[in-house]
N, C-alpha and C positions, 0 to 999 in steps of 0.2 A: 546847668548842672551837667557835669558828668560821671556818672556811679552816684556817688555819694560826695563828691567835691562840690563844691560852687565856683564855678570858673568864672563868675562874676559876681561880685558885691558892692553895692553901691551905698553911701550913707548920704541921708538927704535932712538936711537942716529944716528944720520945721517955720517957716517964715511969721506961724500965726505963734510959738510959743510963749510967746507973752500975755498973748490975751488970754483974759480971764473966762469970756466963755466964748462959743463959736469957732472956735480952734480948729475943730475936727473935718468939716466940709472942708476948708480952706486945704489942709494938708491931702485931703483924699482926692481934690482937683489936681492938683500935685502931682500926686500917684499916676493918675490914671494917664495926666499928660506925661510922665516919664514911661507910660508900659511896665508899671511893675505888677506882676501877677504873684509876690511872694512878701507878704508886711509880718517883720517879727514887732509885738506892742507888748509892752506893760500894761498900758492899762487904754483901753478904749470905749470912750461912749455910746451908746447904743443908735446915735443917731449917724455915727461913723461907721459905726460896724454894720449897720444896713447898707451904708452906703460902698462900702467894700460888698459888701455880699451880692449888692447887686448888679458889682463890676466883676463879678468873680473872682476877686484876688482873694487868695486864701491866706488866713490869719492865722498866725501863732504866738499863742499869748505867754509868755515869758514872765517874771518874778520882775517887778520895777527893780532898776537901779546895776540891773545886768549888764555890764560892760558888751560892745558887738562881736567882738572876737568870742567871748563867752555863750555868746547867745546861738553864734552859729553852730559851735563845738557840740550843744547840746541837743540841737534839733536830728530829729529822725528823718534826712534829707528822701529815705528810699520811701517812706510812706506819707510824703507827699505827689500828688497829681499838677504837677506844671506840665502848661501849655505853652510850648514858646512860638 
C-alpha cells in the first residue's frame, strides 16, 4: 500500500474450488504460504475465517460475485492496519 493505492495485487486461483467441502483450509495454506496479510471474500466459512484470524490476515467481506477490480475500488484501503 501506498496512501490509499495498492502497489500490489495478486489474484490467487483457488486449487480446492471444486470441491464440495474442505475447500477452505486448503486455500488459507495457500494464503499464508504466499504472505498475504490482506483476503477480500464473498463468502467464508467459519472454519476459514478462524483460520485467517489466527494468521492475522485481515478479511474483508464483499457482496459475492464482485468483479476484483470492483472489490478493490470499494474498500476503505486507509482504515485498514497492514503489516508488511
Amino acid at each position: 500500500m501506498e496512501g490509499e493505492e495498492a502497489k500490489k495485487v495478486e489474484v490467487i486461483q483457488n486449487p480446492a474450488a471444486s470441491y464440495k467441502h474442505g475447500a477452505g483450509p486448503i486455500i488459507v495454506k495457500l494464503l499464508i504460504d504466499s504472505s498475504v496479510n490482506v483476503v477480500l471474500v464473498g463468502e467464508l466459512g467459519p472454519g476459514s475465517s478462524a483460520l485467517l484470524e489466527q494468521h492475522n490476515m485481515t478479511m474483508i467481506r464483499l457482496e459475492p460475485g464482485i468483479s476484483v477490480s470492483e472489490a478493490i475500488k470499494k474498500v476503505s484501503w486507509t482504515t485498514i492496519n497492514i503489516k508488511i
